[in-house]
Structure formats: structure tokens, C-alpha cells
TORKETOR-393217 format. One record per residue (C-alpha): residue number from 1; x, y, z. Coordinates in pm, 1 decimal, always signed. Layout:
<nugus>
+------+----------+----------+----------+
! sedo !     east !    north !       up !
+------+----------+----------+----------+
!  NUM !        X !        Y !        Z !
...
+------+----------+----------+----------+
</nugus>
This chain:
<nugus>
+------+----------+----------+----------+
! sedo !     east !    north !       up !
+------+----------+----------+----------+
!    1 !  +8418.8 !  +8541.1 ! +10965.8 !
!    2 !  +8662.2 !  +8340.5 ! +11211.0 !
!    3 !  +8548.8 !  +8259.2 ! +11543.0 !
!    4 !  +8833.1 !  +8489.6 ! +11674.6 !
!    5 !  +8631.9 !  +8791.3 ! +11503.4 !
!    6 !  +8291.1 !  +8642.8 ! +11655.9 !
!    7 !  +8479.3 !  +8614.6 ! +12011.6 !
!    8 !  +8602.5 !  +8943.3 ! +11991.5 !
!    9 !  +8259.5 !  +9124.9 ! +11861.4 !
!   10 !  +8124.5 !  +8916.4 ! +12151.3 !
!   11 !  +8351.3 !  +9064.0 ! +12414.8 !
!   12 !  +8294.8 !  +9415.7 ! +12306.2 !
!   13 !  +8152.9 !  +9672.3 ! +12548.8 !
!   14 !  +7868.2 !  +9820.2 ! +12304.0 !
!   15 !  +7658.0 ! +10092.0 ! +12506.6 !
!   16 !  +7320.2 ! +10078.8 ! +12577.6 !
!   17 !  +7177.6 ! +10152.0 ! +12226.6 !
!   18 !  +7416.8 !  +9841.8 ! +12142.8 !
!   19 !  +7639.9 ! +10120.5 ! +11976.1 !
!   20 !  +8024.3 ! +10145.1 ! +11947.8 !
!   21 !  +8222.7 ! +10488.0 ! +11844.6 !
!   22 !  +8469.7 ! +10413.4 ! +11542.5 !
!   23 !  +8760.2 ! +10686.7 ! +11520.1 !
!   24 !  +8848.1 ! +10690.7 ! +11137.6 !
!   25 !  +9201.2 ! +10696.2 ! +11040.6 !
!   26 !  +9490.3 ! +10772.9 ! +10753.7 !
!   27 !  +9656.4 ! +10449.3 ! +10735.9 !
!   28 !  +9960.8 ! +10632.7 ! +10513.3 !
!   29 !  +9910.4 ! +10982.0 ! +10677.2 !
!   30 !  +9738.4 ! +10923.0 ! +11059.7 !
!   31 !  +9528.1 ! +11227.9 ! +10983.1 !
!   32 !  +9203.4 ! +11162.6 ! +11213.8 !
!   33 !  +8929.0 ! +11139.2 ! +10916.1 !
!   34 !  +8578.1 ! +11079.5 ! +11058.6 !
!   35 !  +8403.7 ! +10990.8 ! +11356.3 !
!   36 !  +8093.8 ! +10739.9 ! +11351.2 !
!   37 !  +7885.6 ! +10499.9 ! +11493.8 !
!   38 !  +7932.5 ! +10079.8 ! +11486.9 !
!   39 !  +7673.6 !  +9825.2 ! +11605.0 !
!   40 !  +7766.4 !  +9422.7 ! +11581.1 !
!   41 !  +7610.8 !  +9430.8 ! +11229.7 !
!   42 !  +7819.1 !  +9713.7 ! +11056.9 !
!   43 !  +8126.1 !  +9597.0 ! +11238.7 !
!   44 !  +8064.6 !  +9236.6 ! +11068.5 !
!   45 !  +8044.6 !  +9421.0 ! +10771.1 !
!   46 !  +8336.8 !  +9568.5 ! +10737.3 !
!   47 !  +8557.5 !  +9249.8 ! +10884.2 !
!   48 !  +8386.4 !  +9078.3 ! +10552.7 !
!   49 !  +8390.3 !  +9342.9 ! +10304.6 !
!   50 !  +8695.2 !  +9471.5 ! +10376.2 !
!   51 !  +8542.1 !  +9867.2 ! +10358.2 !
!   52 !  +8364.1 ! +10057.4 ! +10675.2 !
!   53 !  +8009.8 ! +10024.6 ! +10757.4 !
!   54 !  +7810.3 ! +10204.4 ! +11001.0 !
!   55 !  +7503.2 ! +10269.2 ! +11213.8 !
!   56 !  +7309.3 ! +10579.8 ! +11132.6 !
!   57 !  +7171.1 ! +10659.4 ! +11473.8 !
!   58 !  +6959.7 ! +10964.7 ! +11242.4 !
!   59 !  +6792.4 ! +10729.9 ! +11010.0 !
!   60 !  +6834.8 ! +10405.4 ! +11213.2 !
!   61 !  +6988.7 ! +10229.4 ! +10937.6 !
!   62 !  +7325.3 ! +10045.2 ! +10790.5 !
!   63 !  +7508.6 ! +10267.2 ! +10576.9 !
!   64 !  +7831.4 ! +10172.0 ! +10386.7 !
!   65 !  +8069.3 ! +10453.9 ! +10359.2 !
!   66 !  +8117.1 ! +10557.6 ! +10013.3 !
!   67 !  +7800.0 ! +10394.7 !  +9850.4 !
!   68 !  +7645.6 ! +10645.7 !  +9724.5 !
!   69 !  +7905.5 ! +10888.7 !  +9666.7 !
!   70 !  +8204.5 ! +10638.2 !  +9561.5 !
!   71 !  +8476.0 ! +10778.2 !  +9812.1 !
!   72 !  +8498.2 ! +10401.1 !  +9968.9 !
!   73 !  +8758.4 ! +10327.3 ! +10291.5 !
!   74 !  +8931.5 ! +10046.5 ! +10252.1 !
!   75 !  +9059.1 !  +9901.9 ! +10616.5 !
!   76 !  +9384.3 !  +9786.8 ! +10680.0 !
!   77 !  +9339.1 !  +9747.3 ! +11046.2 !
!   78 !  +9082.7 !  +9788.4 ! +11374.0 !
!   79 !  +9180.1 !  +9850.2 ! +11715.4 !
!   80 !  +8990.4 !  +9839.7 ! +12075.8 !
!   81 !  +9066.5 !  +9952.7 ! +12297.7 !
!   82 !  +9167.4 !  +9900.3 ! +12649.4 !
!   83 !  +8824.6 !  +9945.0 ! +12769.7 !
!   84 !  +8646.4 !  +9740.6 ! +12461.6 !
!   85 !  +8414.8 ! +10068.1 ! +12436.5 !
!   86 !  +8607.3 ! +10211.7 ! +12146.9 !
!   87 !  +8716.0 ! +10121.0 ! +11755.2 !
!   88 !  +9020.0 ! +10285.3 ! +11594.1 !
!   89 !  +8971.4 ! +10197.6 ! +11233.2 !
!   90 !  +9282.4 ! +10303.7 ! +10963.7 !
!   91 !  +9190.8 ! +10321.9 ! +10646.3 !
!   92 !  +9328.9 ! +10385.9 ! +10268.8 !
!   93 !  +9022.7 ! +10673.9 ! +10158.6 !
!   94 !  +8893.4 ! +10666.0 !  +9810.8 !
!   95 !  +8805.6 ! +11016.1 !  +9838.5 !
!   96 !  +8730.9 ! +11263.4 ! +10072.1 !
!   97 !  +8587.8 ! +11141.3 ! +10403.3 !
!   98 !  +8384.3 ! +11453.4 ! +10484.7 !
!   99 !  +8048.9 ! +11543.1 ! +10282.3 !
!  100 !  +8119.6 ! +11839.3 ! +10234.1 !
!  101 !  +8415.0 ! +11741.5 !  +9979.6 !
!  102 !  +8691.6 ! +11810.9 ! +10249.8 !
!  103 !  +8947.3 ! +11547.4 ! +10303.8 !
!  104 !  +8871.5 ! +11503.8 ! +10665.6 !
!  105 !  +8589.4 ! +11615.8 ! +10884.4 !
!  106 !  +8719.2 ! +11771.3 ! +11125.7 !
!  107 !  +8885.5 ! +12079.2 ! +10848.7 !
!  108 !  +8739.2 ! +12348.0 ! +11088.7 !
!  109 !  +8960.4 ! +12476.8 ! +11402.8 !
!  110 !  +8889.4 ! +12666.7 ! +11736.6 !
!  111 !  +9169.5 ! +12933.3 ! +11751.7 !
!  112 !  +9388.0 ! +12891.2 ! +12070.2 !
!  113 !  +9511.0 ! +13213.0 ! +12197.9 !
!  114 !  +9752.6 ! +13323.3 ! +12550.1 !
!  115 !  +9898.6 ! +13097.3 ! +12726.4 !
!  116 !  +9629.3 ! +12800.1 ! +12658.3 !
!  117 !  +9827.4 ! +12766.9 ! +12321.1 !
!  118 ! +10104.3 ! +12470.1 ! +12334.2 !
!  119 ! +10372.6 ! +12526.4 ! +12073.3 !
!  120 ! +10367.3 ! +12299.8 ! +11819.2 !
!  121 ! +10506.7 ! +11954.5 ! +11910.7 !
!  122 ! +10826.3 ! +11878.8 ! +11685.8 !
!  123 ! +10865.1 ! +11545.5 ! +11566.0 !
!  124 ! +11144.9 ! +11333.4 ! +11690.4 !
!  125 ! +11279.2 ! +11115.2 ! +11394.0 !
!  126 ! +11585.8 ! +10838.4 ! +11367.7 !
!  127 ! +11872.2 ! +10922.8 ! +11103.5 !
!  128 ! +11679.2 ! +10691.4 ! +10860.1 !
!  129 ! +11342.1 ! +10825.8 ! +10919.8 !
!  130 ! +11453.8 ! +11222.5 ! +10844.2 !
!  131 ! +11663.8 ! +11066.5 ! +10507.2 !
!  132 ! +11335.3 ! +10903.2 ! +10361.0 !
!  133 ! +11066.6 ! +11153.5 ! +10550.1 !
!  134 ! +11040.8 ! +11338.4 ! +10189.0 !
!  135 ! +10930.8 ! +10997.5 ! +10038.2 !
!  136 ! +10606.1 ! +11057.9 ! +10280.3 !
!  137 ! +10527.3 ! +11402.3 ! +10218.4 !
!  138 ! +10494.6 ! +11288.0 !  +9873.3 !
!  139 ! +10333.0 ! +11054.2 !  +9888.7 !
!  140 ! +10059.3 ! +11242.7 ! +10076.8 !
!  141 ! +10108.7 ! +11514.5 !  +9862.0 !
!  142 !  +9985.1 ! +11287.5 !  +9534.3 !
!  143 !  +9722.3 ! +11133.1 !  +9762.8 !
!  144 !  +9615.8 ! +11508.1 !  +9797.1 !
!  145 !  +9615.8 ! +11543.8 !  +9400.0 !
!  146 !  +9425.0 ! +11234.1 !  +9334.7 !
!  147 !  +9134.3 ! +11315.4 !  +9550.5 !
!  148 !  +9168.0 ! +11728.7 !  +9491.3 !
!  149 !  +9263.9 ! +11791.4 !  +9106.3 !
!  150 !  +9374.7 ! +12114.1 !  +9082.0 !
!  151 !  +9353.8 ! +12226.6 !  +8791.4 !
!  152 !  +9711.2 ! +12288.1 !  +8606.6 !
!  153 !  +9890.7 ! +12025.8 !  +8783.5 !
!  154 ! +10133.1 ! +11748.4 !  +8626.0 !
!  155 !  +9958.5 ! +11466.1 !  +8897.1 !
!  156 !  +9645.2 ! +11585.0 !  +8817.9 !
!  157 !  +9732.3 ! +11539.2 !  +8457.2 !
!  158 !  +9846.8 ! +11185.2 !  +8529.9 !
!  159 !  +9563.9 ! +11059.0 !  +8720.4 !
!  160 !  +9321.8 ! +11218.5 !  +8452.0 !
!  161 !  +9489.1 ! +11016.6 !  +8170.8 !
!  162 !  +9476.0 ! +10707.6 !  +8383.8 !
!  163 !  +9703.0 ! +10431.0 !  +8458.0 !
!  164 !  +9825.5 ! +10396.1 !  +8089.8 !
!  165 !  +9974.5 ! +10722.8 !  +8109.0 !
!  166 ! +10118.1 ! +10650.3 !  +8403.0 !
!  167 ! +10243.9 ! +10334.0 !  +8311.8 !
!  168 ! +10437.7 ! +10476.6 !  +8008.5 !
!  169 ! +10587.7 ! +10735.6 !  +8228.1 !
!  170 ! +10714.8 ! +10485.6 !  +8445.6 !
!  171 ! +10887.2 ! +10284.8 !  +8128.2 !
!  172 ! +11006.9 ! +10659.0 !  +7985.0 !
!  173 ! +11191.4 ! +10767.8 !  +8317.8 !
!  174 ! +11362.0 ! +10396.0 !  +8401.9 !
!  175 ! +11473.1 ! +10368.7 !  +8030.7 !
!  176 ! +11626.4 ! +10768.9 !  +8113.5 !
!  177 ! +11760.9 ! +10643.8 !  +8397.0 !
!  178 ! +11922.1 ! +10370.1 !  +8240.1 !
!  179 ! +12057.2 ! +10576.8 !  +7974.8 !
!  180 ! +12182.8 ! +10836.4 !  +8261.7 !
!  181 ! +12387.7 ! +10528.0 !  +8438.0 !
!  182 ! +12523.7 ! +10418.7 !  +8133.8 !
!  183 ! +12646.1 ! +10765.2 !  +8034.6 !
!  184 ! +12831.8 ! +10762.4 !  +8389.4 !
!  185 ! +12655.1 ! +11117.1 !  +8410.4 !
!  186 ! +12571.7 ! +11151.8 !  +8795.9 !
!  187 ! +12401.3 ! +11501.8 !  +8753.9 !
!  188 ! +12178.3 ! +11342.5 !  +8502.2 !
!  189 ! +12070.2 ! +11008.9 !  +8679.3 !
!  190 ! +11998.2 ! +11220.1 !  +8994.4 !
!  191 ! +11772.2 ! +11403.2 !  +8833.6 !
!  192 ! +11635.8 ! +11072.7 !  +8621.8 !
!  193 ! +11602.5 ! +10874.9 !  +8916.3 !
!  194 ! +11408.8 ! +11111.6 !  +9104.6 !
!  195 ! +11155.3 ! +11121.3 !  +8813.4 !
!  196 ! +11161.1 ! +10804.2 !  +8841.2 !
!  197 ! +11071.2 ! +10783.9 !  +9227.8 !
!  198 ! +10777.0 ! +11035.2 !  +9194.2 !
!  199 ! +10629.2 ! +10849.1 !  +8884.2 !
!  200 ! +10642.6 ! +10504.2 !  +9095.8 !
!  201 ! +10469.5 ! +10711.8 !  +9375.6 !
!  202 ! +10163.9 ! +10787.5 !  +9156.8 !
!  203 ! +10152.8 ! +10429.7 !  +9028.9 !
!  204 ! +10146.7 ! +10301.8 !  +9377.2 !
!  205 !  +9848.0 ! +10607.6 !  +9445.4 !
!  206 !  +9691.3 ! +10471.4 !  +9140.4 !
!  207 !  +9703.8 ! +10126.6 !  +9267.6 !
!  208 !  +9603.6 ! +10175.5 !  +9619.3 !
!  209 !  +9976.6 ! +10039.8 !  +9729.1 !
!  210 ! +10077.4 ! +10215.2 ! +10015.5 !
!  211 ! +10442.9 ! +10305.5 ! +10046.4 !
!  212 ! +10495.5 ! +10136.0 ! +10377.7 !
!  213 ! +10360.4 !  +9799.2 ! +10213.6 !
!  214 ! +10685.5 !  +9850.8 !  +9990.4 !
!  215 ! +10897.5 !  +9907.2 ! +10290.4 !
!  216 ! +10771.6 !  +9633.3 ! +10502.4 !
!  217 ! +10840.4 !  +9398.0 ! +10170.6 !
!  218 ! +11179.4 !  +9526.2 ! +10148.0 !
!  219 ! +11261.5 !  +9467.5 ! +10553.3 !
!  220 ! +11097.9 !  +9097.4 ! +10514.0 !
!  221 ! +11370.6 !  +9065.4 ! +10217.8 !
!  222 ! +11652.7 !  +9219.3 ! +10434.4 !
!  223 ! +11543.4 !  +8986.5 ! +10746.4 !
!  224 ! +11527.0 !  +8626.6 ! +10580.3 !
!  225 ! +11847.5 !  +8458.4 ! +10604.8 !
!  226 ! +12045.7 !  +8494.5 ! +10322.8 !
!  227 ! +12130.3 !  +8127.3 ! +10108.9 !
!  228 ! +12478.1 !  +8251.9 ! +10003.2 !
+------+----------+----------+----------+
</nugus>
């Protein structure tokens, strides 16, 4: 660990039981996954690992999310916050979060009746961000598959066979898409290239690449200055 991380563990407000609460996060989708319990310990943990650790304040213990059951967290990032009392922690799941096999723990909802329910907030989005927002509901659509598997569907299928199958489906739909372009066929390498898209977007599932890792590449590209 780097002195910074030390400093910073340091400078943290744990409570009396030398306890921090850790929110648990979505990095691709924000969806609020978990809510636990850090000490110094688990925290260092999971800045060397790379996956979350936590205190069990039942059984007074370490406990590494996913150990036993394999659904792992990877972290991409912690937050404090402006009090030091509290961890935001986001998070590429390996599996449901929630014991009882549901993607997030908090699946269960108090109904909100009269006047004391707010209509639904809609989302404000740039030009870009509405063009591309279907690349992110599918992408947490085949994150949904992956960890789900109904039965009967094509991702299912996919991630079942592995990432051979998926592989070759990659190489069938570019070499279609080729063919399409060369054809000067429009209707045809719409439809190609769109195959093309979704089978990418399982590889990158399969891979544990989020999408916005992609994009951030691409804007680092479209930022340097250009040689020419």
C-alpha cells in the first residue's frame, strides 16, 4: 500500500467500534448493491486485493465478499466522504450481491401512496448521451443474462458455451459485416453491424471490460494531439 492509502485510512473517522459503513455500488449501472461494514483491516484489504472485504459485526470476523459463494466485487473506485465517516465503494459484481440470489439487496420496496409519492424523476441527457443511451441498457441487459440465465435465451446460450463461442461469433458477424460493406447493401450492414455491436457487448461482459473503459480509451485517442 502507498503511504497516501495509509494517510488516508489514518484520517478516517471510524466510530467507536472502529467501524466504517461501505455503500456498495454498480460501477456500469449505479444500482445501490449492498450495504456493509469496514474496519482499517478489511479496508486494507480491498486497496491490495483489488475485491471488497468486510467486518462481520455478527461473527466478529473478516469476510471477503464472494469467497465462499464465488460472486466476487471487483473495485474500480472508493469514495469518503465529506465527513470521513462514510465509504462509497463501485464495483464490477461477479454475481449477485444479495444472498438470497437477487442482484442487489435492497430488491424489496415500501409502496408509496397519496401525495407522499414523487413522480418519477426523468433523466436529463445531452444529444450524445440519448444517441448511445441504448448501448447502456444493453449492456446492463447482458450483465443481467450473465448473472440470471434464463433459460431459452441467445446470451444465455453464449455465456454457457463460453468465450470460444463468443469469440467465433465475433469473427462470423465482422466478416458479415464486411461482406455487407462490400456489397454496398446499407439495409444489410445495418443489420450486420448491429450484430456485431451486441456480440462485442458480451465479449466485453465476458471479459469484465466495462463499456465506459472503451469510451474513455476512445476520448484519450480523440484528445491527444494529432501528428498529421
Amino acid at each position: 500500500m502507498s503511504q497516501e492509502q495509509e494517510a488516508i485510512i489514518e484520517g478516517i473517522r471510524w466510530n467507536e467500534s472502529g467501524l466504517l459503513p461501505a455503500v456498495v455500488q454498480d460501477a456500469r449501472t449505479l444500482e445501490v448493491l449492498m450495504f456493509a461494514y469496514m474496519n482499517p483491516e478489511s479496508l486494507r484489504l480491498t486497496l491490495t486485493s483489488g475485491q471488497t472485504w468486510f467486518w462481520s459485526r455478527s461473527r466478529s470476523e473478516l469476510w471477503h465478499k464472494g469467497g465462499t459463494s464465488g460472486n466476487t466485487q471487483a473495485v474500480t473506485s472508493i469514495h469518503y466522504d465529506c465527513d470521513s465517516d462514510t465509504l462509497l465503494v463501485k464495483v464490477i459484481p461477479e454475481g449477485p450481491a444479495c444472498h438470497t440470489g437477487e442482484n442487489t439487496c435492497f430488491y424489496r420496496e415500501i409502496p408509496l401512496t397519496g401525495q407522499t409519492a414523487a413522480a418519477e424523476p426523468q433523466r436529463t441527457a445531452s444529444a450524445d448521451e440519448g444517441r448511445f443511451a441504448v448501448l447502456g441498457e444493453l449492456e446492463r441487459v447482458i450483465a443481467e443474462r450473465e448473472t440470471q440465465r434464463p433459460e431459452g435465451a441467445y446470451t444465455t446460450y453464449l455465456f454457457d458455451k463460453g468465450v470460444d463461442k463468443i469469440l467465433k461469433k465475433v469473427g462470423e458477424e465482422a466478416s458479415e459485416t464486411i461482406i455487407a460493406a462490400k456489397n454496398k447493401d446499407n439495409a444489410e450492414l445495418r443489420l450486420e453491424v448491429s450484430d456485431l455491436i451486441y456480440h462485442l457487448l458480451v465479449l466485453l461482459q465476458e471479459r469484465k471490460l466495462p463499456l465506459d473503459e472503451i469510451l474513455d480509451e476512445l476520448s484519450a485517442r480523440h484528445e491527444r494531439p494529432r501528428r498529421d
